[in-house]
Backbone of each chain as nested JSON, in Angstrom:
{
  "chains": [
    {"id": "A", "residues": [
      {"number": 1, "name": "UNK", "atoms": {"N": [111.456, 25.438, 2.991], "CA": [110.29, 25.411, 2.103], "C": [110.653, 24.772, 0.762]}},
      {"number": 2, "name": "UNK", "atoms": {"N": [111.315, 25.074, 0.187], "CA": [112.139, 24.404, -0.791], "C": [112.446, 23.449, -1.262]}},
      {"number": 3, "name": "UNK", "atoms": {"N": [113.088, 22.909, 0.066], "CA": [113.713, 21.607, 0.29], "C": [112.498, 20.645, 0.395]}},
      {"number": 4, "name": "UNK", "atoms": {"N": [111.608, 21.176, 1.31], "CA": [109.911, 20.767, 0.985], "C": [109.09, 20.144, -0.174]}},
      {"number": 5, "name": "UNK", "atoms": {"N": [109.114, 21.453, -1.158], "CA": [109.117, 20.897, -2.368], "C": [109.816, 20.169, -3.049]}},
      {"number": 6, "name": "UNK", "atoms": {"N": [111.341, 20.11, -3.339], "CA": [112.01, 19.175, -4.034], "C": [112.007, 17.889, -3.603]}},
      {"number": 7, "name": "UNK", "atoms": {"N": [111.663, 17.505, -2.211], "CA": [111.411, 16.267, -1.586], "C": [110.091, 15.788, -2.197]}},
      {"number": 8, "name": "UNK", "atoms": {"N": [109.191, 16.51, -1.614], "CA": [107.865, 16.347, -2.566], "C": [107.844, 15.726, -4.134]}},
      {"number": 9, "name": "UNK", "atoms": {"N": [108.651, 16.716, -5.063], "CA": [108.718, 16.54, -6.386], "C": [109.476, 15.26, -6.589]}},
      {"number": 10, "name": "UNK", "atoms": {"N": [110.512, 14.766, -6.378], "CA": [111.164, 13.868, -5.9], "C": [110.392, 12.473, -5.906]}},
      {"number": 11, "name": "UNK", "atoms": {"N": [109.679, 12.484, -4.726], "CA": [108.57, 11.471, -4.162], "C": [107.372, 11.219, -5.616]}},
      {"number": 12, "name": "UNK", "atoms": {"N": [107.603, 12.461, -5.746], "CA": [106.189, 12.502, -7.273], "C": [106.537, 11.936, -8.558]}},
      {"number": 13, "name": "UNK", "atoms": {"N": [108.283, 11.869, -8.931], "CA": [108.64, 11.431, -10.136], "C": [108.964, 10.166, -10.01]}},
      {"number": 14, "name": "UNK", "atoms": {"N": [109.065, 9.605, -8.4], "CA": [109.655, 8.3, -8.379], "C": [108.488, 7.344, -8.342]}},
      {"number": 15, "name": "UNK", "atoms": {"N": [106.665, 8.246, -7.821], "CA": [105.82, 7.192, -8.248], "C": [105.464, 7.211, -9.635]}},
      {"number": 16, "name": "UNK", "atoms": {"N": [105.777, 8.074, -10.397], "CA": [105.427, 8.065, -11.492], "C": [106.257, 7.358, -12.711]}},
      {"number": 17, "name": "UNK", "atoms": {"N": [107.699, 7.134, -12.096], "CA": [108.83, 6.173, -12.744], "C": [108.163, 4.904, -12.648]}},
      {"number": 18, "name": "UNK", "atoms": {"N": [107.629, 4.353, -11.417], "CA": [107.31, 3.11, -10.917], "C": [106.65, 2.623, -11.984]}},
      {"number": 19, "name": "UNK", "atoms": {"N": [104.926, 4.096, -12.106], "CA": [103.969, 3.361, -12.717], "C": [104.21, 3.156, -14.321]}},
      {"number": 20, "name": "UNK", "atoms": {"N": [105.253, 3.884, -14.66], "CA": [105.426, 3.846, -16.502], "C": [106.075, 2.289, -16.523]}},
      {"number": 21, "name": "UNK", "atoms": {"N": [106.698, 1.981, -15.314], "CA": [107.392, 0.961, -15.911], "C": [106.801, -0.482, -16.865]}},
      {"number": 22, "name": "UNK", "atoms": {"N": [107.509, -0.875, -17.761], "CA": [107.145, -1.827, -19.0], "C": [107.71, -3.037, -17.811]}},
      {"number": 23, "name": "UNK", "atoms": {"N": [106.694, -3.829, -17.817], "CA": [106.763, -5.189, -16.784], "C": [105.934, -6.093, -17.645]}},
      {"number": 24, "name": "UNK", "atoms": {"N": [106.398, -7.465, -17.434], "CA": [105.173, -8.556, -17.516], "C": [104.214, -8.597, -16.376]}},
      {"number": 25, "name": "UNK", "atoms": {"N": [103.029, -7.948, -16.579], "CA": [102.496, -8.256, -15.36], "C": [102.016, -9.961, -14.898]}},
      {"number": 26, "name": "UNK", "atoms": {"N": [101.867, -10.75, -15.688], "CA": [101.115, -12.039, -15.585], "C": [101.343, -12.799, -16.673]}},
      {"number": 27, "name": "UNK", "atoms": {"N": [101.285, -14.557, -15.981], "CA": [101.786, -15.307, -17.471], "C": [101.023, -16.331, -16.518]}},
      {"number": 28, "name": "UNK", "atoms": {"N": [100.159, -16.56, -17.752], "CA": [98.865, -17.737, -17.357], "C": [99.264, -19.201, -18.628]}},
      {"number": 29, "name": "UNK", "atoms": {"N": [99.276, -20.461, -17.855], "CA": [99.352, -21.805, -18.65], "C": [98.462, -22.526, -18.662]}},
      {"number": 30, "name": "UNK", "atoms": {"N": [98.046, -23.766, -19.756], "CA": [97.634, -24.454, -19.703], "C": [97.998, -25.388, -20.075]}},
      {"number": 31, "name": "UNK", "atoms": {"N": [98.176, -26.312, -19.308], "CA": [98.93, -27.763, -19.294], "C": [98.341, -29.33, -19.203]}},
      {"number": 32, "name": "UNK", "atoms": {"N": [99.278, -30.312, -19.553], "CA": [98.431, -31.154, -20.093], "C": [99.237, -32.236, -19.296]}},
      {"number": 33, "name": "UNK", "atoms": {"N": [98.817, -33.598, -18.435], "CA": [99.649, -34.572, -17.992], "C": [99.881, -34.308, -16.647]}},
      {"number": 34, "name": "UNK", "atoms": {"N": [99.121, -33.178, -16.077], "CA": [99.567, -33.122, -14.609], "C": [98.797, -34.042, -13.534]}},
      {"number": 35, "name": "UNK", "atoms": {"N": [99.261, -34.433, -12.489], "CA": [98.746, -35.234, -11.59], "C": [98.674, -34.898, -10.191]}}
    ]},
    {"id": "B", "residues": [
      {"number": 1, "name": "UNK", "atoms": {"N": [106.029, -29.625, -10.009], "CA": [105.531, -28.368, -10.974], "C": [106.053, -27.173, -10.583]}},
      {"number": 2, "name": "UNK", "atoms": {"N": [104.809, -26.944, -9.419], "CA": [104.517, -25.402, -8.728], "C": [106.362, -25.24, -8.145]}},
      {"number": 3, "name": "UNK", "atoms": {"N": [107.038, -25.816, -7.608], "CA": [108.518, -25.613, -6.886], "C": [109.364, -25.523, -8.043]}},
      {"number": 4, "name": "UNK", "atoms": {"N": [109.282, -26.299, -8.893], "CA": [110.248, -25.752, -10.699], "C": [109.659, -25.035, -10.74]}},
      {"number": 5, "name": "UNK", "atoms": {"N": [108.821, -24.262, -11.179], "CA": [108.408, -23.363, -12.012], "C": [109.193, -21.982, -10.766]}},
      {"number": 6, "name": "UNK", "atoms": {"N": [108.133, -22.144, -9.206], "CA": [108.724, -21.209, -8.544], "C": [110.029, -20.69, -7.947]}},
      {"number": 7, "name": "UNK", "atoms": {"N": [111.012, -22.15, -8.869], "CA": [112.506, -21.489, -8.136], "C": [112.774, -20.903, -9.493]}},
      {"number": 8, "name": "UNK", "atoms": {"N": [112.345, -20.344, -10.529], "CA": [112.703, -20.142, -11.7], "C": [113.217, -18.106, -11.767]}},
      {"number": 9, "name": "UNK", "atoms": {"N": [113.747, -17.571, -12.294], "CA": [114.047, -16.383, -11.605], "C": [113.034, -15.807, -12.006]}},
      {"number": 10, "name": "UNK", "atoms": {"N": [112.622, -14.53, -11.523], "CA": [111.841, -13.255, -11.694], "C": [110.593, -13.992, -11.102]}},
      {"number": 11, "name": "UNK", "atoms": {"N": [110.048, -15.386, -10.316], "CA": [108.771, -15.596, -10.365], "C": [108.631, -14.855, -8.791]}},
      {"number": 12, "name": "UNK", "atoms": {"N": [107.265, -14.634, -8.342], "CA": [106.728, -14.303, -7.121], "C": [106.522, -15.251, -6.572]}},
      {"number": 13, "name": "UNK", "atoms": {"N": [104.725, -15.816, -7.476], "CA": [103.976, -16.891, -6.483], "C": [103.507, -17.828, -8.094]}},
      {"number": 14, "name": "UNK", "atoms": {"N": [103.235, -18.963, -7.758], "CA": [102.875, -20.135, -8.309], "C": [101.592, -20.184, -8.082]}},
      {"number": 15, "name": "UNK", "atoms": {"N": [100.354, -20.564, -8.887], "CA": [99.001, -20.886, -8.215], "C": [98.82, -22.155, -9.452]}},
      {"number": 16, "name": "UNK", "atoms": {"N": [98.746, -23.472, -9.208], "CA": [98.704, -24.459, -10.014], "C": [96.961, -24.789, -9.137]}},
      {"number": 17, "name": "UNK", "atoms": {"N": [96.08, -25.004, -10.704], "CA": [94.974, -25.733, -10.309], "C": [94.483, -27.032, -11.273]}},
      {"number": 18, "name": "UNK", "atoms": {"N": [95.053, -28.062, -10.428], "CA": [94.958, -29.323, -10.843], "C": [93.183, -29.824, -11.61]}},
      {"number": 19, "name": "UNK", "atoms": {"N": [92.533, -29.395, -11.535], "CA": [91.064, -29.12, -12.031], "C": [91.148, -29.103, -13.397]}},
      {"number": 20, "name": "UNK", "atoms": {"N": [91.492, -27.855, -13.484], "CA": [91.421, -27.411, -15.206], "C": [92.781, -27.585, -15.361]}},
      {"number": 21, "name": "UNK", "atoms": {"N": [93.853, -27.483, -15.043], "CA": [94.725, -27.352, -15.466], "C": [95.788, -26.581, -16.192]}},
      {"number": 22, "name": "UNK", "atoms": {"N": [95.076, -25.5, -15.123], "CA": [95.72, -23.82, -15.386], "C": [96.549, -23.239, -14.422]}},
      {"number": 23, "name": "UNK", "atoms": {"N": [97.789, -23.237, -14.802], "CA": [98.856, -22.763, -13.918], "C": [98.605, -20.909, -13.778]}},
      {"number": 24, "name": "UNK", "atoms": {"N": [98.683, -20.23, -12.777], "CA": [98.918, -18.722, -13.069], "C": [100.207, -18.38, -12.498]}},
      {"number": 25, "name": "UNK", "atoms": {"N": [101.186, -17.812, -13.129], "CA": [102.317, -17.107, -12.417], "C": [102.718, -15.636, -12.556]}},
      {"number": 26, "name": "UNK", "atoms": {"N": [102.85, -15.188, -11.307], "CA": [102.709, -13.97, -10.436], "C": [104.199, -13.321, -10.847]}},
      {"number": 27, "name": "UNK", "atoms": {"N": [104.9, -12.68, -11.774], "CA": [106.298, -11.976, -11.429], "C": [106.271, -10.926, -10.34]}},
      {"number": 28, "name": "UNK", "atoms": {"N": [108.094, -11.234, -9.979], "CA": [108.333, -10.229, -8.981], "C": [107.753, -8.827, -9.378]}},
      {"number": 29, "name": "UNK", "atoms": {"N": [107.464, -7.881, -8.974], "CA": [107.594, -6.487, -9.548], "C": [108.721, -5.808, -9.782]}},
      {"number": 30, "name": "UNK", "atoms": {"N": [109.848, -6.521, -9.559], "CA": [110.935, -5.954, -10.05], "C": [111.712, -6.51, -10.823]}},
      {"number": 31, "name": "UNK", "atoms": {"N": [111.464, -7.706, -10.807], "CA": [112.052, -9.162, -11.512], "C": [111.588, -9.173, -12.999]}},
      {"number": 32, "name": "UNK", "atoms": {"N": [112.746, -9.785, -13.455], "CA": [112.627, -9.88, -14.8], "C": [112.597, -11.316, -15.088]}},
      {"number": 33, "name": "UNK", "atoms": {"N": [111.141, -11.316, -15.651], "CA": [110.915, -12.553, -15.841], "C": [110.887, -13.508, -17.281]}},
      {"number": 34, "name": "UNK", "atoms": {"N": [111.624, -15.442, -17.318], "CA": [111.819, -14.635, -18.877], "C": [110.557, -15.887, -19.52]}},
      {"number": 35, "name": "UNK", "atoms": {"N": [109.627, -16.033, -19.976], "CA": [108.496, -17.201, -20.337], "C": [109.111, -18.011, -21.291]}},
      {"number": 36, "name": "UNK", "atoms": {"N": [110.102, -18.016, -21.972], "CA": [110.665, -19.559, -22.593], "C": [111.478, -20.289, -21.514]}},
      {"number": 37, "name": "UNK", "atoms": {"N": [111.919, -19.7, -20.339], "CA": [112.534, -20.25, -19.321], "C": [111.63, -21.122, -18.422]}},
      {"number": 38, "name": "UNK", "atoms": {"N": [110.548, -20.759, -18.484], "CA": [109.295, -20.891, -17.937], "C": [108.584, -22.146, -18.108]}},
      {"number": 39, "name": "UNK", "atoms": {"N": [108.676, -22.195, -19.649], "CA": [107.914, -22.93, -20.815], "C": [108.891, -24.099, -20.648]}},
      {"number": 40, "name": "UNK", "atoms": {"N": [110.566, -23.749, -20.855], "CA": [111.507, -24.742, -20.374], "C": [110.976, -25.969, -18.88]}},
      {"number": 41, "name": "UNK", "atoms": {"N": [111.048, -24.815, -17.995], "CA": [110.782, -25.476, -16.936], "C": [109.651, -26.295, -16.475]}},
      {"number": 42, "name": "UNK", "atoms": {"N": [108.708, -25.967, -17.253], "CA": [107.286, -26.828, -17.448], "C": [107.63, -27.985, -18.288]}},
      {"number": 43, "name": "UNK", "atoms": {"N": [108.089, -27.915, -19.2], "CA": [108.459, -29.296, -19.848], "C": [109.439, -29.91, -19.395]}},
      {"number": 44, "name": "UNK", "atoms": {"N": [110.615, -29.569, -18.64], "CA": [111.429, -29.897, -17.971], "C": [110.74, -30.808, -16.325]}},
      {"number": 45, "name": "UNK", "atoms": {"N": [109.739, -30.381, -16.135], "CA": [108.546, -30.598, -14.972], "C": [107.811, -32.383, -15.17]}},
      {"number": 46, "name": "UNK", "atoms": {"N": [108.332, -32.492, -16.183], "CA": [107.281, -33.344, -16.742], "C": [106.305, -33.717, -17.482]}},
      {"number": 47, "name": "UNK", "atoms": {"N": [105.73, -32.246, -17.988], "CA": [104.226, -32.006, -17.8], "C": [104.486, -30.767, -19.372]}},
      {"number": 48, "name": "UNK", "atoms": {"N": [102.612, -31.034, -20.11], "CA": [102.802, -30.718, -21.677], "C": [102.322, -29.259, -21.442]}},
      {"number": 49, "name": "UNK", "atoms": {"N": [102.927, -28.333, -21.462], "CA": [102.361, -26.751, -21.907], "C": [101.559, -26.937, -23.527]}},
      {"number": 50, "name": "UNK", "atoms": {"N": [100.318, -27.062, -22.882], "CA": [98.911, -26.632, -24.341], "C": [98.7, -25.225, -24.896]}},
      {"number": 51, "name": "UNK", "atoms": {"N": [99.121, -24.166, -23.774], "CA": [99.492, -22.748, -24.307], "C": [99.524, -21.818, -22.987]}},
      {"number": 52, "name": "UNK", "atoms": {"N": [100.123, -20.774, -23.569], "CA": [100.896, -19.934, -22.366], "C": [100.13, -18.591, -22.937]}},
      {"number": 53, "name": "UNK", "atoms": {"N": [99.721, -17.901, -21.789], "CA": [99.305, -16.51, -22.418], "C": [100.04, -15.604, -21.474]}},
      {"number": 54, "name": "UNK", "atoms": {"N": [99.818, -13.996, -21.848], "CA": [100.823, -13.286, -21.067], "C": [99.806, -11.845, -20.503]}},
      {"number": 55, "name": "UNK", "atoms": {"N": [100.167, -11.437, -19.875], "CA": [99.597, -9.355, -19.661], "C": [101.035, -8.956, -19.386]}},
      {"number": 56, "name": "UNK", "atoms": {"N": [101.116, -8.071, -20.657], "CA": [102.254, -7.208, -19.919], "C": [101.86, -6.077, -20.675]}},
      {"number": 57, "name": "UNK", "atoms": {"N": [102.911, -5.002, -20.099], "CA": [103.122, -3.531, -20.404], "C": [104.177, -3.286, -20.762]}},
      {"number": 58, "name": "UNK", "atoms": {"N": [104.159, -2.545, -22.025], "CA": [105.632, -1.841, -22.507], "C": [105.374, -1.039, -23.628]}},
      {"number": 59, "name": "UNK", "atoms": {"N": [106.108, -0.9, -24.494], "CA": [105.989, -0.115, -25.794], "C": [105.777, -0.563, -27.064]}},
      {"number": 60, "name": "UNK", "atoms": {"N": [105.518, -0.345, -27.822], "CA": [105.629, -0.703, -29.042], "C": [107.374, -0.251, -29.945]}},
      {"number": 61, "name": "UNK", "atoms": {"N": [107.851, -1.39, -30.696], "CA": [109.113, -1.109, -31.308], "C": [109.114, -1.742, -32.614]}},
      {"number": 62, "name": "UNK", "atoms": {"N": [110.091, -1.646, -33.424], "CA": [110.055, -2.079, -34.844], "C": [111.316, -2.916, -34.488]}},
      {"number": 63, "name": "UNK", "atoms": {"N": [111.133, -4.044, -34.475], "CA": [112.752, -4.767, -34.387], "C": [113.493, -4.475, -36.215]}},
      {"number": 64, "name": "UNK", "atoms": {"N": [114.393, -5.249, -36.074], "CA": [115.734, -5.443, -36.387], "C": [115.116, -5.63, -38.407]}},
      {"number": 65, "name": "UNK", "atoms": {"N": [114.649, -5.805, -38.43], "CA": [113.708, -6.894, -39.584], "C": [112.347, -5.992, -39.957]}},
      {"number": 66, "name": "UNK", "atoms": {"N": [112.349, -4.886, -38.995], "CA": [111.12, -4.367, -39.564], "C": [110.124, -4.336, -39.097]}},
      {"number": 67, "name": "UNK", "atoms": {"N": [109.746, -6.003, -38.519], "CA": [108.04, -6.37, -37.695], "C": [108.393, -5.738, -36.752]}},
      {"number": 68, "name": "UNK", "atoms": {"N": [107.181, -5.577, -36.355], "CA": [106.398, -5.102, -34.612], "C": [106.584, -5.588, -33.817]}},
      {"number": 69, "name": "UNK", "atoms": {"N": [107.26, -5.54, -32.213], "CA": [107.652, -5.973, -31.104], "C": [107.112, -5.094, -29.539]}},
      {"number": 70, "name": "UNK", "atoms": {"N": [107.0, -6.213, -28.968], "CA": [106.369, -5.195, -27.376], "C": [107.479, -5.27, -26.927]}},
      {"number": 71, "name": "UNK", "atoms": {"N": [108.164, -4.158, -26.044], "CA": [109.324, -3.819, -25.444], "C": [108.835, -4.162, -24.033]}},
      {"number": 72, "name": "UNK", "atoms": {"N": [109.381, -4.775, -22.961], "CA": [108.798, -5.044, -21.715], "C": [109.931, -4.788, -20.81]}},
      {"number": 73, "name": "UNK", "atoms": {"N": [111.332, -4.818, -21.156], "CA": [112.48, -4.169, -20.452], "C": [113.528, -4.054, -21.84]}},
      {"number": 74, "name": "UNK", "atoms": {"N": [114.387, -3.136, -20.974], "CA": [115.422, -2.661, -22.388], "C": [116.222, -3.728, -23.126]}},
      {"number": 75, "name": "UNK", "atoms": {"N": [116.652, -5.121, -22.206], "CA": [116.993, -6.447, -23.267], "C": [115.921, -7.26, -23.01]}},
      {"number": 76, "name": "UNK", "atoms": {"N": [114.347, -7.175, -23.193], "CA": [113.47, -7.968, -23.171], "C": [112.475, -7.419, -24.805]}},
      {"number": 77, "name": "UNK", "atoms": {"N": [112.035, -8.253, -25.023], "CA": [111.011, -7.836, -26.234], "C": [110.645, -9.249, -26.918]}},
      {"number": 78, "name": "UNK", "atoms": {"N": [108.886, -8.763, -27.715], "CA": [108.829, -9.967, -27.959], "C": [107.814, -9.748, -29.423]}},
      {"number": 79, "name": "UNK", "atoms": {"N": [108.173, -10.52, -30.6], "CA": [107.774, -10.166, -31.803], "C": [106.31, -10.083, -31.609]}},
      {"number": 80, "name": "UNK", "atoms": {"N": [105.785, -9.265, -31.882], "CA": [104.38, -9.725, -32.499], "C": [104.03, -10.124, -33.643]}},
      {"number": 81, "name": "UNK", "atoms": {"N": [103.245, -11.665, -33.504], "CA": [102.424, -11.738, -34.68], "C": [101.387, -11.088, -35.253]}},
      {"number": 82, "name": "UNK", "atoms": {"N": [101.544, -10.51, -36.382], "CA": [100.394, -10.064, -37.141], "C": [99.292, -10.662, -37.367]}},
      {"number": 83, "name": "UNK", "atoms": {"N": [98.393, -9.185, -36.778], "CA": [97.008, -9.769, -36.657], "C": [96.481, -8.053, -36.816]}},
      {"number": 84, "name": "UNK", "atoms": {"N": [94.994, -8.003, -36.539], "CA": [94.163, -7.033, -36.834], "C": [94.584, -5.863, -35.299]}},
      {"number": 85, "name": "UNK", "atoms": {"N": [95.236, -6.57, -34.25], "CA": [95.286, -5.682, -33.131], "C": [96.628, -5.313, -33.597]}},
      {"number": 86, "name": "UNK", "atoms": {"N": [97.555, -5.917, -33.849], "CA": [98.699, -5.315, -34.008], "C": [98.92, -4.615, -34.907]}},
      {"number": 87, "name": "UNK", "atoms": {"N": [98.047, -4.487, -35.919], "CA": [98.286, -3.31, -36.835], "C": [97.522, -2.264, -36.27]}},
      {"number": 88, "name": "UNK", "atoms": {"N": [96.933, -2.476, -35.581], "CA": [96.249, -1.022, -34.653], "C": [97.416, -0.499, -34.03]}},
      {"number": 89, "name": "UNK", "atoms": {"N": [98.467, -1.226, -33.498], "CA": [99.328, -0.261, -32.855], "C": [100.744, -0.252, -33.635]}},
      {"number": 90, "name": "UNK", "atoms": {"N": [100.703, -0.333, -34.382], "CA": [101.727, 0.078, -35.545], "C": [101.956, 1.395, -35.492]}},
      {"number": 91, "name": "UNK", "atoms": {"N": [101.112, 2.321, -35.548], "CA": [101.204, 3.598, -35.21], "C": [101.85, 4.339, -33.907]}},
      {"number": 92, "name": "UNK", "atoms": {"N": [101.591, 3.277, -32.933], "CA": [102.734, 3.417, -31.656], "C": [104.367, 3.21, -31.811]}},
      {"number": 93, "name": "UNK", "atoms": {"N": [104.573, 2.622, -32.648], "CA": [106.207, 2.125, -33.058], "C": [106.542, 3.375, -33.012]}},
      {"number": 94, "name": "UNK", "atoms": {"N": [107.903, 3.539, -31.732], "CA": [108.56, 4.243, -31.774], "C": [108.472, 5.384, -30.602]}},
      {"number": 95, "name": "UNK", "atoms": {"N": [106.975, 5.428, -30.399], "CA": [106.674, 6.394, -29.999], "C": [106.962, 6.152, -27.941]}},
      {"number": 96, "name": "UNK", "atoms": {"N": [106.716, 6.751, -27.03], "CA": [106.709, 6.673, -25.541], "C": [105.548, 5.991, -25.178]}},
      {"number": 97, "name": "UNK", "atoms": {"N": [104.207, 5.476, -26.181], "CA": [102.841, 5.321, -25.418], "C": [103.239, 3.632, -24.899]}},
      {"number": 98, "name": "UNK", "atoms": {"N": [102.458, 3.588, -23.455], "CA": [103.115, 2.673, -23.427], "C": [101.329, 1.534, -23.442]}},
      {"number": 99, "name": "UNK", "atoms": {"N": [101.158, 0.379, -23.678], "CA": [100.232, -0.318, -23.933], "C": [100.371, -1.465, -22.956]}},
      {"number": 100, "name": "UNK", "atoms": {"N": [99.289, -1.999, -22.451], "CA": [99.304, -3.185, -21.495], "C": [98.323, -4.09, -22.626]}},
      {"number": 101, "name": "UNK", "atoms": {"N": [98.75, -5.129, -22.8], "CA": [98.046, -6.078, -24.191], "C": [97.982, -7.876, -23.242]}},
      {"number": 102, "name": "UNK", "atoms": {"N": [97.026, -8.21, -23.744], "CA": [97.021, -9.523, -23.182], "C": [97.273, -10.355, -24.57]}},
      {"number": 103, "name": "UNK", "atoms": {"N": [98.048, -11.467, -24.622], "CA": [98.111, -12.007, -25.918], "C": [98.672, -13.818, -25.556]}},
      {"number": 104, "name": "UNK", "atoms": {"N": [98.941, -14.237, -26.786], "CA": [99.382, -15.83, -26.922], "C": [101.003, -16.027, -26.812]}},
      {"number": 105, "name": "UNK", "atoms": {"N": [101.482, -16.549, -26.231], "CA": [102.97, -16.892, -26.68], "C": [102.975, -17.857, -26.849]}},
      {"number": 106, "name": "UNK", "atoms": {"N": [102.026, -19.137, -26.603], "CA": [102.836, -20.429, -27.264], "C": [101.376, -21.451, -27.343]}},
      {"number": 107, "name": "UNK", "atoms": {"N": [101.345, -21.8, -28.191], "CA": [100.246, -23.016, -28.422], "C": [100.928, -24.052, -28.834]}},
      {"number": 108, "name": "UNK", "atoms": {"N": [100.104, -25.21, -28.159], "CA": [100.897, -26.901, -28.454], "C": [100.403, -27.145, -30.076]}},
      {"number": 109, "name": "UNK", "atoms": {"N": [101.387, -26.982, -30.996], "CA": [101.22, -27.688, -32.695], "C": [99.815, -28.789, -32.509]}},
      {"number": 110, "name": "UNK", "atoms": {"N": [99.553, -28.271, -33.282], "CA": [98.259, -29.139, -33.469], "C": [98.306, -30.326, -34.428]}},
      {"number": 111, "name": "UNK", "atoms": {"N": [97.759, -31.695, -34.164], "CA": [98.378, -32.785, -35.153], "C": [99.418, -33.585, -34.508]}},
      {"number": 112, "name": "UNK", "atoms": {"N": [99.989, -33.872, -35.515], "CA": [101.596, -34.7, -34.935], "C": [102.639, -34.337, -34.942]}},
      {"number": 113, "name": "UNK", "atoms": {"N": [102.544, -32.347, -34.736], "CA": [104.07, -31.523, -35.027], "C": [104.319, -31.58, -33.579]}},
      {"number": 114, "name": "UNK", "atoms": {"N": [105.471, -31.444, -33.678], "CA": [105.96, -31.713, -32.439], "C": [106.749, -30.393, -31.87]}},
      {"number": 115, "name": "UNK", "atoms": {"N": [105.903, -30.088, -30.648], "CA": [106.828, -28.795, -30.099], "C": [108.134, -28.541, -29.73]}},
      {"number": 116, "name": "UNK", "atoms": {"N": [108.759, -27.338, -30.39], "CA": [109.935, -26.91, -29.731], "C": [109.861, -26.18, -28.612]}},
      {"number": 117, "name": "UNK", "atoms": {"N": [110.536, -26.556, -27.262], "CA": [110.253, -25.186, -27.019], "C": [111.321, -24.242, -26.463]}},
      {"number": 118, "name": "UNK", "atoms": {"N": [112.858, -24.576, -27.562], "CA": [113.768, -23.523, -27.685], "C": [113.467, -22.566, -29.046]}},
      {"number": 119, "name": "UNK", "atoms": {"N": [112.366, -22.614, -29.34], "CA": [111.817, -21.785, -31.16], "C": [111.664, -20.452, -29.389]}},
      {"number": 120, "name": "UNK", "atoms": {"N": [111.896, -19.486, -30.551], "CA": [111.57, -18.337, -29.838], "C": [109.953, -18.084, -30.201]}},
      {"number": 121, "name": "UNK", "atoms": {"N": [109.857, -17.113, -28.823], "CA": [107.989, -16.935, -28.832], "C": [107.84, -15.783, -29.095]}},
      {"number": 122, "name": "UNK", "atoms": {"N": [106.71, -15.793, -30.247], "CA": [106.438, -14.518, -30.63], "C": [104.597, -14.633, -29.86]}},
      {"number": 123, "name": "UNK", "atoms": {"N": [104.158, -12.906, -29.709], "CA": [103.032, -12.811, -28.806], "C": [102.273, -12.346, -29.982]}},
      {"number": 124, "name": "UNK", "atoms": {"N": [101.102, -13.122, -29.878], "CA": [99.925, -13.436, -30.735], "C": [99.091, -12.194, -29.576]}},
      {"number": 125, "name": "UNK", "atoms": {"N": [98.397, -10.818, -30.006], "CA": [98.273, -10.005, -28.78], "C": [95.979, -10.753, -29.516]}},
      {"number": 126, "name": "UNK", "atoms": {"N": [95.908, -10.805, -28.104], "CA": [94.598, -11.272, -28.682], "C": [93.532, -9.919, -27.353]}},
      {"number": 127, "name": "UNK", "atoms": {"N": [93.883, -8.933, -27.037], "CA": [93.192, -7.771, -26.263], "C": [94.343, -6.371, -26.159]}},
      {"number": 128, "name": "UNK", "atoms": {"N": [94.007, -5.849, -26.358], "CA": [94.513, -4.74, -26.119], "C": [93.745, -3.925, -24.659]}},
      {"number": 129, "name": "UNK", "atoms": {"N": [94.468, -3.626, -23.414], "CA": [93.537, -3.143, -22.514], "C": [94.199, -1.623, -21.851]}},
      {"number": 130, "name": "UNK", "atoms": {"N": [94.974, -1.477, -22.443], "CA": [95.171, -0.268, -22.23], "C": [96.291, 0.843, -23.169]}},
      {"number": 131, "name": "UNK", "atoms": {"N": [96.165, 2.075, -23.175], "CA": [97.26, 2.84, -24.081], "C": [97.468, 3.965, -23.145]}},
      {"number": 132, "name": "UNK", "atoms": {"N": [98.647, 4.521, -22.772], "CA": [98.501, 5.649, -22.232], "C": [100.446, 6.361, -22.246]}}
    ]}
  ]
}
C-alpha cells in the first residue's frame, strides 16, 4: 500500500517538475532575401 | 535555410514559409536552445533576419548590473529591455513565479546601421501570457 503511494507521489512530482520547467517554448523569424 | 537552421542544436522542427517570409522554430523539449546561434545561422544561410521573436518560460532575475533578466535554464538568461511590461514584473525578481512572456530579441537597425549579430540579445517582452 505504501509502496503504492510513494510510486504514485513519485509519478506526481515528476509531472509537476516537467511542467515548472523554464524552456523556450518558440522562436518565430522574419526574414528578408529568401528564395 | 530550413536544413541550417534545423541541424542547429536544441531545434525540433523548421516550418519556413516562403510567402511572408516567416520562419517558425519548434525546440526540442528538452533541448537547449540558443537564438543568437540561430540568428548566426540565418545569416550564415544567406538570408537577412528583419526580427526574431521568442515565447518562453522562466523566472524573473536581477542580473549582475542590476537590470531585469528572464531565466530560461540555469546558464541561459536574457536581459530585458525596459519597457512598461517589464516593470510589471520587477516585483517577480527573485522570487519562484515563473512567467511565460512573448517578446522581441532582435530587429534589423533601421536606416544604414548595420547589424551585428554577435551584439548580445536582449528581449524586448511585448505580452506577458502567463504568471504562476
Amino acid at each position: 500500500m505504501n509502496t503504492r503511494r510513494l510510486a504514485l507521489l513519485a509519478l506526481l512530482v515528476s509531472i509537476a517538475s516537467t511542467a515548472a520547467q523554464a524552456q523556450i517554448k518558440h522562436i518565430e523569424m522574419r526574414v528578408e532575401g529568401m528564395t | 535555410m530550413k536544413q541550417h537552421l534545423g541541424r542547429q542544436s536544441g531545434v525540433q522542427t523548421v516550418e519556413v514559409s516562403l510567402i511572408d517570409g516567416k520562419v517558425d522554430v519548434t525546440p526540442k523539449e528538452d533541448g537547449q536552445i540558443d537564438p543568437a546561434q540561430l540568428l548566426k545561422a540565418t545569416y550564415d544561410s544567406g538570408v537577412t533576419a528583419a526580427e526574431m521573436d521568442m515565447t518562453a518560460r522562466g523566472k524573473i532575475v536581477k542580473d549582475s548590473s542590476g537590470g531585469l533578466a528572464l531565466q530560461v535554464a540555469p546558464k541561459q538568461s536574457f536581459v530585458l529591455t525596459a519597457n512598461e511590461l517589464s516593470k510589471e514584473l520587477e516585483a517577480l525578481a527573485g522570487t519562484q513565479t515563473m512567467v511565460t512572456v512573448r517578446g522581441q530579441l532582435y530587429k534589423k537597425p533601421t536606416g544604414k546601421k548595420k547589424a551585428d549579430p554577435s551584439a548580445p540579445l536582449k528581449l524586448l517582452i511585448l505580452e506577458v501570457q502567463k504568471k504562476e
